[in-house]
C-alpha positions as a Python dict, from the first residue, in 0.01 Angstrom:
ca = {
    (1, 'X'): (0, 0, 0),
    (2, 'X'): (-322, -267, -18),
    (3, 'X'): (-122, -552, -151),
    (4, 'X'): (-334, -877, -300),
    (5, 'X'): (-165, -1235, -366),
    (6, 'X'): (-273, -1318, -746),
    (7, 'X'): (-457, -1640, -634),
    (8, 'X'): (-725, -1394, -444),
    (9, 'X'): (-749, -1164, -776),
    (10, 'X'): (-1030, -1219, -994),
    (11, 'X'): (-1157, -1111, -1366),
    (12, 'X'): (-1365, -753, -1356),
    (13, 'X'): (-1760, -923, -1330),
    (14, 'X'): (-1835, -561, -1619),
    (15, 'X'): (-1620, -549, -1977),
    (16, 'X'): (-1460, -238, -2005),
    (17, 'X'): (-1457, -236, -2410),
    (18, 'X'): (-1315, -38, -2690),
    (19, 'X'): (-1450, -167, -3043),
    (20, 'X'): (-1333, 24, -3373),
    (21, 'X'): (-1388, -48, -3744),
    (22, 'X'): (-1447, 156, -4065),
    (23, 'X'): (-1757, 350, -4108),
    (24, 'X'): (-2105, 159, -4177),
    (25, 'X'): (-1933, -214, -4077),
    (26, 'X'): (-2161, -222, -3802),
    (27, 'X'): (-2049, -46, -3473),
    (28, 'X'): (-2340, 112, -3386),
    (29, 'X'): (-2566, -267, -3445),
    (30, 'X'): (-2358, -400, -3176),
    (31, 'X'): (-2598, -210, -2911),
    (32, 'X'): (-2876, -371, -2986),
    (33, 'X'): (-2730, -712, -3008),
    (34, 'X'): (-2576, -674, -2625),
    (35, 'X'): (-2705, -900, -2337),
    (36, 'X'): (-2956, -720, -2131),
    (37, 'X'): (-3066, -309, -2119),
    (38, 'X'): (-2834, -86, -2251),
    (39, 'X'): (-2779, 284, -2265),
    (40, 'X'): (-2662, 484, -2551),
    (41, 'X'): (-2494, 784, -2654),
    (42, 'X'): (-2549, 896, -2996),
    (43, 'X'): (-2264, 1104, -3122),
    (44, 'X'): (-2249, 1056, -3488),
    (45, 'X'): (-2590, 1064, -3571),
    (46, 'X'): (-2602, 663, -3673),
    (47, 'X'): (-2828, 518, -3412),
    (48, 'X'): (-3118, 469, -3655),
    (49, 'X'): (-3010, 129, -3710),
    (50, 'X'): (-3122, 14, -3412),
    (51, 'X'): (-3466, 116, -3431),
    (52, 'X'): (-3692, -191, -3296),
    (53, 'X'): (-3452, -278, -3053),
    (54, 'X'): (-3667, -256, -2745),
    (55, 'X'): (-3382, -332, -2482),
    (56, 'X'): (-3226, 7, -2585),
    (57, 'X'): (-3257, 355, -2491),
    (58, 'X'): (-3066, 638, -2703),
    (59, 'X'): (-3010, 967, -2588),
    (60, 'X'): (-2827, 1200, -2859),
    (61, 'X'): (-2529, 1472, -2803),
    (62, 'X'): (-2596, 1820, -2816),
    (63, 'X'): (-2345, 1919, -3117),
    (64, 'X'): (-2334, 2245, -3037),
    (65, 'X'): (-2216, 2189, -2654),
    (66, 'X'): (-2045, 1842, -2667),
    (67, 'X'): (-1834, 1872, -2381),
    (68, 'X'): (-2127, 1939, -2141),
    (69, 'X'): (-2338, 1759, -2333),
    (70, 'X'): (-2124, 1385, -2209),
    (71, 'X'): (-2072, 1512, -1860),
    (72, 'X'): (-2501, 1550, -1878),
    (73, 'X'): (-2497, 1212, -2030),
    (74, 'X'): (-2265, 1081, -1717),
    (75, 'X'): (-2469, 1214, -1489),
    (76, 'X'): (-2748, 1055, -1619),
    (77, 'X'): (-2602, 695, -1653),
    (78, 'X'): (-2456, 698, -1292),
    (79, 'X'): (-2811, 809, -1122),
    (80, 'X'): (-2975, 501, -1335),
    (81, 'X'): (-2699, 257, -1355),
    (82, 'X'): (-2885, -13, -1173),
    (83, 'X'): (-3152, 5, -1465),
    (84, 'X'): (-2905, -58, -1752),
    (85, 'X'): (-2636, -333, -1805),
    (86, 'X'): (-2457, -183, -2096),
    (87, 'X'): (-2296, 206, -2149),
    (88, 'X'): (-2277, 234, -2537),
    (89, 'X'): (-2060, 529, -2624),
    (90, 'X'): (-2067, 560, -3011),
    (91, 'X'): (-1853, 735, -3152),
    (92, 'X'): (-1505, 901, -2928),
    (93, 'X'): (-1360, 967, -3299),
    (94, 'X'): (-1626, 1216, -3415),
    (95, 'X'): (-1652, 1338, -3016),
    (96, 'X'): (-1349, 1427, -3083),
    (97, 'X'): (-1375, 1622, -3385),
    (98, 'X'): (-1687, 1830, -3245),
    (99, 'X'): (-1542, 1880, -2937),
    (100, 'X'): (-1260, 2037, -3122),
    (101, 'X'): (-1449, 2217, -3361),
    (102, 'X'): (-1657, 2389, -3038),
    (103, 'X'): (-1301, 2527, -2924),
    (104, 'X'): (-1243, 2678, -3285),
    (105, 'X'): (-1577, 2919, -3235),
    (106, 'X'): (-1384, 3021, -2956),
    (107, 'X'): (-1066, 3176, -3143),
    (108, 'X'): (-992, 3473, -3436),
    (109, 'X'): (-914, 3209, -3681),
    (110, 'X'): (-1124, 2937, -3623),
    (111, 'X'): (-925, 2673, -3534),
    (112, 'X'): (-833, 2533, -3208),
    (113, 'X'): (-551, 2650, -3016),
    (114, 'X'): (-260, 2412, -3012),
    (115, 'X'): (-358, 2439, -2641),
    (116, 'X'): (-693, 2299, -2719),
    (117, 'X'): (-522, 1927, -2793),
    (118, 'X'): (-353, 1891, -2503),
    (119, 'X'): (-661, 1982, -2287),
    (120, 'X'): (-883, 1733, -2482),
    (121, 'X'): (-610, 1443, -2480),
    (122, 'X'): (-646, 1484, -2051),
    (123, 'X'): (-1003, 1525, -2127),
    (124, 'X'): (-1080, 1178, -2295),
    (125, 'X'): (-836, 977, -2069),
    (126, 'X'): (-996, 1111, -1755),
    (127, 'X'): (-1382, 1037, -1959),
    (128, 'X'): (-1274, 708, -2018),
    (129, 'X'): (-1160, 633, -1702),
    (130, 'X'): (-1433, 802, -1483),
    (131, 'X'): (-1728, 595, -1751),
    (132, 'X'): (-1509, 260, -1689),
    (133, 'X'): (-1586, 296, -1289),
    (134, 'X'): (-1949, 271, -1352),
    (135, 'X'): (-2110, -89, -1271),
    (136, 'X'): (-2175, -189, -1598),
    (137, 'X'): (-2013, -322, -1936),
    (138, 'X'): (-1920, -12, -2094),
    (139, 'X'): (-1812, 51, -2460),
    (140, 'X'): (-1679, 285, -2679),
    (141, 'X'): (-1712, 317, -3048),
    (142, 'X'): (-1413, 451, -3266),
    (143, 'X'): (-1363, 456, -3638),
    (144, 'X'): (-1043, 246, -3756),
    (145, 'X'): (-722, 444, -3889),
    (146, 'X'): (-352, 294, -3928),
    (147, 'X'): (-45, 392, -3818),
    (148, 'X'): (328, 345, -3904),
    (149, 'X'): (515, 89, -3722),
    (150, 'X'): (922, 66, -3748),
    (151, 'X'): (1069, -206, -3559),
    (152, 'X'): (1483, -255, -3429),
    (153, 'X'): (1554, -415, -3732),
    (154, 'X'): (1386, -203, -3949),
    (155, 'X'): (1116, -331, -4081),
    (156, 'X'): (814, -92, -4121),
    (157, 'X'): (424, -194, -4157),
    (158, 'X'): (123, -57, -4132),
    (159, 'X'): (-138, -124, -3826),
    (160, 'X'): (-512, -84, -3765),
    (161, 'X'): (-581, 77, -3454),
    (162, 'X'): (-876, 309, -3326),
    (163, 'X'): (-894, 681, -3460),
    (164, 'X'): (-771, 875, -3138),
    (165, 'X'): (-477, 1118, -3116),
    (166, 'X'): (-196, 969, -3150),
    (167, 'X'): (-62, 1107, -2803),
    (168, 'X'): (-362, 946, -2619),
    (169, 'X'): (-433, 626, -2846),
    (170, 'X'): (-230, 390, -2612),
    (171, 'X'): (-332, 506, -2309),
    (172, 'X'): (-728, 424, -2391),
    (173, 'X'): (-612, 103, -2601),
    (174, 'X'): (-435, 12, -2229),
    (175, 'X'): (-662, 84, -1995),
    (176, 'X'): (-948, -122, -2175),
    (177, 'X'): (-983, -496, -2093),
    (178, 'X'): (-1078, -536, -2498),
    (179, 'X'): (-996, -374, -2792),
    (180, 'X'): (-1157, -566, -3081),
    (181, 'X'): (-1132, -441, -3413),
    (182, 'X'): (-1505, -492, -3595),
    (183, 'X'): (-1419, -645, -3956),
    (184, 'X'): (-1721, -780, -4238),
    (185, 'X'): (-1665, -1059, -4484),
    (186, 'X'): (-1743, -1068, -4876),
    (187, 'X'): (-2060, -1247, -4743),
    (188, 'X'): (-2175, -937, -4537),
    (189, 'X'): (-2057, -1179, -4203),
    (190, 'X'): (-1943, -962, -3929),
    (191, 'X'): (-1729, -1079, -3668),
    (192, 'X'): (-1457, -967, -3462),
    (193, 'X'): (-1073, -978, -3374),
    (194, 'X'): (-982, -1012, -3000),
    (195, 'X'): (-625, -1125, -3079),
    (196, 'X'): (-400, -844, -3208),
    (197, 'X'): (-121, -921, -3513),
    (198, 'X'): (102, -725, -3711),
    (199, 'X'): (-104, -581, -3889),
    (200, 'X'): (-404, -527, -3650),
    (201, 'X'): (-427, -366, -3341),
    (202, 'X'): (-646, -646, -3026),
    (203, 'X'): (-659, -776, -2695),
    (204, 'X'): (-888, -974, -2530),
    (205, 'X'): (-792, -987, -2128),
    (206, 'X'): (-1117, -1118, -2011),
    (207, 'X'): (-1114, -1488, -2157),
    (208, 'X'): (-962, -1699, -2395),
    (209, 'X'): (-1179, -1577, -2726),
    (210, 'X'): (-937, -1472, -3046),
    (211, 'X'): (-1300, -1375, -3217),
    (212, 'X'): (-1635, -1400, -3187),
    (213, 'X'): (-1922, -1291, -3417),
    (214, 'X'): (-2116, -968, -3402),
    (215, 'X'): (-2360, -1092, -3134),
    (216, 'X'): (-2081, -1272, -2932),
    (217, 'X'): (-1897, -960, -2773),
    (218, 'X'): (-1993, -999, -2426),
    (219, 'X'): (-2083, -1375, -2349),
    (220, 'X'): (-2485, -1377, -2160),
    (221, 'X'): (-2439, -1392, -1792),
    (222, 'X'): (-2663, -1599, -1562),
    (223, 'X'): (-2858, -1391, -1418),
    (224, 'X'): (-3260, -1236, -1576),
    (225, 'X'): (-3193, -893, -1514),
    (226, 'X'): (-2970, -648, -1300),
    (227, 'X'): (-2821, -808, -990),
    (228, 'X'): (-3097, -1126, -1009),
    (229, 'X'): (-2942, -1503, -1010),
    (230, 'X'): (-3101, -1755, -1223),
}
């Protein structure tokens, strides 16, 4: 057992982040607007918007073969992790759909097998988990969804949270040292929540923050580039 006293533990120095909102509030922006190089995976098919962006590279999922297609897309990131600073996984809702859909071209009827789900739910957790190990700030895009909430006294309300299965939706939201729900004002500002309510699902376990704007998600650090002090 490798026990630690809490005075020697210290904050992660990389953001393991989950960020979710409705489609077109700006997930996919938030790449380009990250401190330093990052590295992205283009599921959905959105990452025109960040075309000018210099500090970001894109590389897009093979639809067809989705499953191989992220390991390929691991692979990749690990060999040149010392050249990026960010892992920009956009989006693990519609991952999940084609991923889902390639097991249905696999069956009489179409569909997955009720089989399939359970495989993909061990699937996801153990993608998660293996991208989070990688030295760097790694996110993942999600579109928002709500869910039912009674409490012991009976009160029921309705939550945002991230658009996962519901068997594996709080095992990513727990693992993750953020979840911040993406939300845009009447005024077009954008701006997220790091504090979770009743009514929306956040954390924030890497400072004090309860929001920041768009740009804001993961504070500069002092160094130029990679592994270089000021």
């Amino acid at each position: 057992m490798n026990l630690k006293n809490g005075k020697d533990i210290k904050k992660s120095a990389n953001a393991n982040i989950l960020i979710y909102a409705k489609p077109g509030d700006g997930k996919t922006t938030v790449a380009g607007l990250l401190p330093g190089k990052t590295l992205v995976l283009d599921i959905d098919g959105t990452s025109q918007v960040l075309e000018g962006y210099e500090n970001v590279d894109v590389a897009t999922i093979d639809k067809d073969h989705p499953h191989r297609s992220i390991v390929e897309f691991y692979s990749y990131a690990k060999q040149h992790i010392a050249e990026y600073d960010n892992i920009f996984i956009d989006n693990i809702t519609h991952y999940q759909k084609l991923w889902l859909m390639h097991k249905g071209k696999n069956t009489k009827s179409g569909m997955p097998e009720l089989k399939d789900y359970a495989i993909y739910d061990t699937h996801l957790f153990e993608l998660v988990v293996i991208f989070n190990e990688l030295d760097a700030n790694v996110i993942f895009t999600a579109w928002e969804t709500t869910h039912k909430i009674t409490e012991e006294s009976g009160q029921i309300y309705n939550q945002f949270i991230p658009d996962i299965r519901d068997k594996i939706v709080n095992h990513i939201m727990g693992i993750e040292h953020v979840v911040a729900r993406l939300v845009k004002k009447a005024d077009g500002t954008r701006g997220f929540m790091l504090e979770g309510n009743q009514s929306t699902y956040a954390k924030n376990h890497l400072d004090d923050r309860k929001g920041c704007v768009q740009e804001d998600l993961i504070l500069q650090k002092k160094t130029t580039t990679k592994g270089e002090k000021k």
